[in-house]
N, C-alpha and C positions, 0 to 999 in steps of 0.2 A: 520677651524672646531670649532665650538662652545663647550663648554663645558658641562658637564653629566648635563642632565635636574632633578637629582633626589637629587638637591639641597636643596629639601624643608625640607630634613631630618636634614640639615647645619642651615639653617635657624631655624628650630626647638629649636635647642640646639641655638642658639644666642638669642632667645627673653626667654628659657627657663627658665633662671635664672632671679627672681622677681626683678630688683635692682633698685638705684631711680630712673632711668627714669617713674616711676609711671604708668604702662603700666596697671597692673592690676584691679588699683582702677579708673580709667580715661576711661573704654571701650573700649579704644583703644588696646585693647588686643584679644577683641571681632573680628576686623576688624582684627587683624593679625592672629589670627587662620583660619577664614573665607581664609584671603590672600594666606595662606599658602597650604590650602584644594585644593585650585583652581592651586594653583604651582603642586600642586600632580595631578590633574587630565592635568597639561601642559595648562590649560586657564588662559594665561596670560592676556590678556583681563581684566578679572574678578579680576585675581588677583591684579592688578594695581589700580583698581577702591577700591579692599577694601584698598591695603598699601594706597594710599592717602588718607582716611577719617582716615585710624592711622598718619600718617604726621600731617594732619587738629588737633587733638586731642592733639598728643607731639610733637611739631615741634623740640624738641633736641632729637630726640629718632632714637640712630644710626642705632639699629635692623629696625625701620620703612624705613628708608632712605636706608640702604643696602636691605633690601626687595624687596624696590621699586627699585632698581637699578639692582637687579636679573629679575624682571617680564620685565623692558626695554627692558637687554639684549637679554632676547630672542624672545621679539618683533623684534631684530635687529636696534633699536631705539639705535646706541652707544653713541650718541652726550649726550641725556637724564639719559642714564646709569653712564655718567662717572657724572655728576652734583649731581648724586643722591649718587655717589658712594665717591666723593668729601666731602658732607656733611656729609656721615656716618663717614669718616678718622676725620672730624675737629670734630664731636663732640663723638668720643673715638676714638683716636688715638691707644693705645692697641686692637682693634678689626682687628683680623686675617684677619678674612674674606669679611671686608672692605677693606685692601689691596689685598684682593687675587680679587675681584669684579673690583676691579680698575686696576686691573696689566692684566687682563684677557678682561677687554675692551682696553685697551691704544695696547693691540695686533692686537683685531680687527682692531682697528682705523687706524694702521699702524708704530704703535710709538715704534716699538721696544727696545730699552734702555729704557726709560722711562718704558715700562711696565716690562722688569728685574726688575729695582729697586724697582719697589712695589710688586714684587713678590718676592724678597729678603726680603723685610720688612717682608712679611706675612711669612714667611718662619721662620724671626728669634722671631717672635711674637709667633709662633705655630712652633717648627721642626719636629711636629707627621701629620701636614697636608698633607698628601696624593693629594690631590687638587690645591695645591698650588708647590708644585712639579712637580707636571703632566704639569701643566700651562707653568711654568717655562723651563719644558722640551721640549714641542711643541713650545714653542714660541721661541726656541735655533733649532730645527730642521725647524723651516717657514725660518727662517734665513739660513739656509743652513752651521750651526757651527755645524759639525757630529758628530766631536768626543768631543765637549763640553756635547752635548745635550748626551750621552750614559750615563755617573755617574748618570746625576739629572733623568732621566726615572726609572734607576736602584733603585733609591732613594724612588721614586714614588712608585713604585711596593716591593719595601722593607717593606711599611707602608700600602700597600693594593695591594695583590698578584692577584684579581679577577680585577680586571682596565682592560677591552680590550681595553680602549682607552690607556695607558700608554703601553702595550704588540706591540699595531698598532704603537705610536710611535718611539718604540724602534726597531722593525722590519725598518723603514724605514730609522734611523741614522743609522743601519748595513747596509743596502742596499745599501747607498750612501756610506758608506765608505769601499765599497767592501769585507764585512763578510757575502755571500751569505746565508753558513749554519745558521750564527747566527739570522741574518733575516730571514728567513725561520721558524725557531723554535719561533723566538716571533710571527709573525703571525700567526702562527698554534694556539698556544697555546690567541693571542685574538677572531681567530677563535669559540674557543673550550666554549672560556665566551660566544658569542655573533654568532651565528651559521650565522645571515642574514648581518651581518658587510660588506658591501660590498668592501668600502675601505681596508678593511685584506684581504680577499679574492685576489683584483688586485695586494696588496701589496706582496702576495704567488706568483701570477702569476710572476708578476717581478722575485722576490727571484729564481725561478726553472729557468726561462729563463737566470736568469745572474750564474745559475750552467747548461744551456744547456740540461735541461729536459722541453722539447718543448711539449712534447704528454698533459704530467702532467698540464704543466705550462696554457696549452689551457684549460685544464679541471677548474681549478681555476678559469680563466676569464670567462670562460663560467658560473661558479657559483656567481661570481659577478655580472653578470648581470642581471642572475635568480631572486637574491637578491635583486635587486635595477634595474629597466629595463632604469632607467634615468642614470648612470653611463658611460658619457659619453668617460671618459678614458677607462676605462675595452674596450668598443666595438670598439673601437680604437686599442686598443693594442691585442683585438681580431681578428679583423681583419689581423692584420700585420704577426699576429702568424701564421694565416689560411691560406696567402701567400707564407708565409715560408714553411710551409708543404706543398706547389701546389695545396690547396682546394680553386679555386680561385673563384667559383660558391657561394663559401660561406662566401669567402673575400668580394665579391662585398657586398653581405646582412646585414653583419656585419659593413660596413662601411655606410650603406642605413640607419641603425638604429644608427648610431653615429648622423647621419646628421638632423633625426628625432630630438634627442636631444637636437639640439645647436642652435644658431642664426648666422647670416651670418659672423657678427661682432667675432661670436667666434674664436680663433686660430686654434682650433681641427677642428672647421666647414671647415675650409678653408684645413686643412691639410688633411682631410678626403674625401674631396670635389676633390682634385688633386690628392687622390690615387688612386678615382674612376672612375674619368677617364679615368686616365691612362691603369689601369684592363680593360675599355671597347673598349681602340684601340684594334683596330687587330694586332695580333702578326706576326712574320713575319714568314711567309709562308702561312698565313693564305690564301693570295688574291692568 
């Protein structure tokens, strides 16, 4: 899961302060508001094209460089993000949010340690970062460390109580370490930020089925994929539900619309693929 695209408010406050990287008097200042406009309307594209004409202008200018390393990432360009995010740590080391750009790609990438310890940096560079807690805390639950990953969510959401994504992660370290209820109430409550979450949503669904409220738990899946009709877990685990209950007319459809979603190569594909089968032998007595 990528991190909150309304970073450009973070960025803001980094280039904010006039200091000497000479941003103001050099133009390049021009490009990074430009950069920044275009982060806010999610055109990264655009935005990339103005950070590198502020690159071109201060090439020591870490705010340009962490910029530019924000518009990568969510190009999904991580190889580019971590170079850029590289340059911003060597030329100010004290910037947060250069370690949190860098700790938060090295997760994508797959580097788990590696991305802890730059999200510890930023962590002990800023300990009001919100952002970098959150980071730290998804990337302890990608790992599957449950009961590591609950304090730093908690920590997360101590410093910004409106995060659905901090409330979705924390719902899902309770989930795995079997606190049904406690899971259940963080995703409700990411739910409640973020109404079309669909990930919350499936993650509800889970939460009810592993406290054995099946009618409910169907109702949740079914709103996650109302939410996100690409959600290919939700119609998966919707189906399975719809089994369970004997709606098998609507097991089979629900598993037709997983298959929709995925490629052959997918797991789900394949797992969805053998349930639906199965649903279309004849049962016995049937012949």
């Amino acid at each position: 899961m990528r991190h909150p695209t309304k970073l450009y408010q973070y960025l803001q406050r980094a280039i904010g302060r006039r200091d000497a990287e000479g941003l103001s008097s050099s133009g390049a200042e021009d490009w990074m508001a430009l950069g920044l406009e275009a982060m806010r309307r999610l055109d990264y594209e655009r935005a990339l094209t103005c950070f590198d004409e502020a690159v071109a202008i201060v090439p020591t200018s870490h705010a340009a460089w962490y910029s530019r390393g924000m518009a990568f990432y969510h190009l999904g360009d991580d190889a580019a993000a971590l170079e850029s995010f590289t340059r911003a740590t060597q030329y100010q080391p004290q910037s947060h949010l250069a370690w949190y750009g860098y700790g938060v790609t090295l997760a994508e990438m797959g580097r788990p340690e590696e991305a802890l310890a730059a999200l510890n940096k930023a962590i002990e560079l800023q300990p009001d970062s919100h952002l970098a807690w959150l980071a730290k805390g998804l990337s302890l639950v990608g790992q599957q460390r449950w009961e590591e990953a609950l304090p730093i969510l908690q920590a997360a959401l101590e410093r910004h109580p409106e995060s659905a994504q901090a409330w979705y992660g924390l719902g899902i370290a309770h989930l795995h370490a079997s606190h049904a209820a406690a899971a259940l109430t963080a995703f409700e409550s990411s739910i409640e930020l973020q109404v079309d979450f669909d990930l919350a949503w499936y993650g509800k669904g889970l939460a009810l089925l592993q406290a054995a409220r099946v009618e409910e738990a169907l109702e949740a899946l079914i709103a996650a994929t109302t939410a996100n009709p690409q959600c290919t877990l939700a119609w998966v685990r919707q189906a399975e539900t719809l089994e369970q209950l004997g709606r098998c007319d609507a097991a089979r459809a629900a598993y037709e619309q997983g298959l929709q979603q995925t490629t052959a190569a997918d797991p789900l594909h394949v797992q969805a693929q053998k349930q639906l089968q199965r649903l279309r032998l004849p049962r016995q007595g049937d012949r």
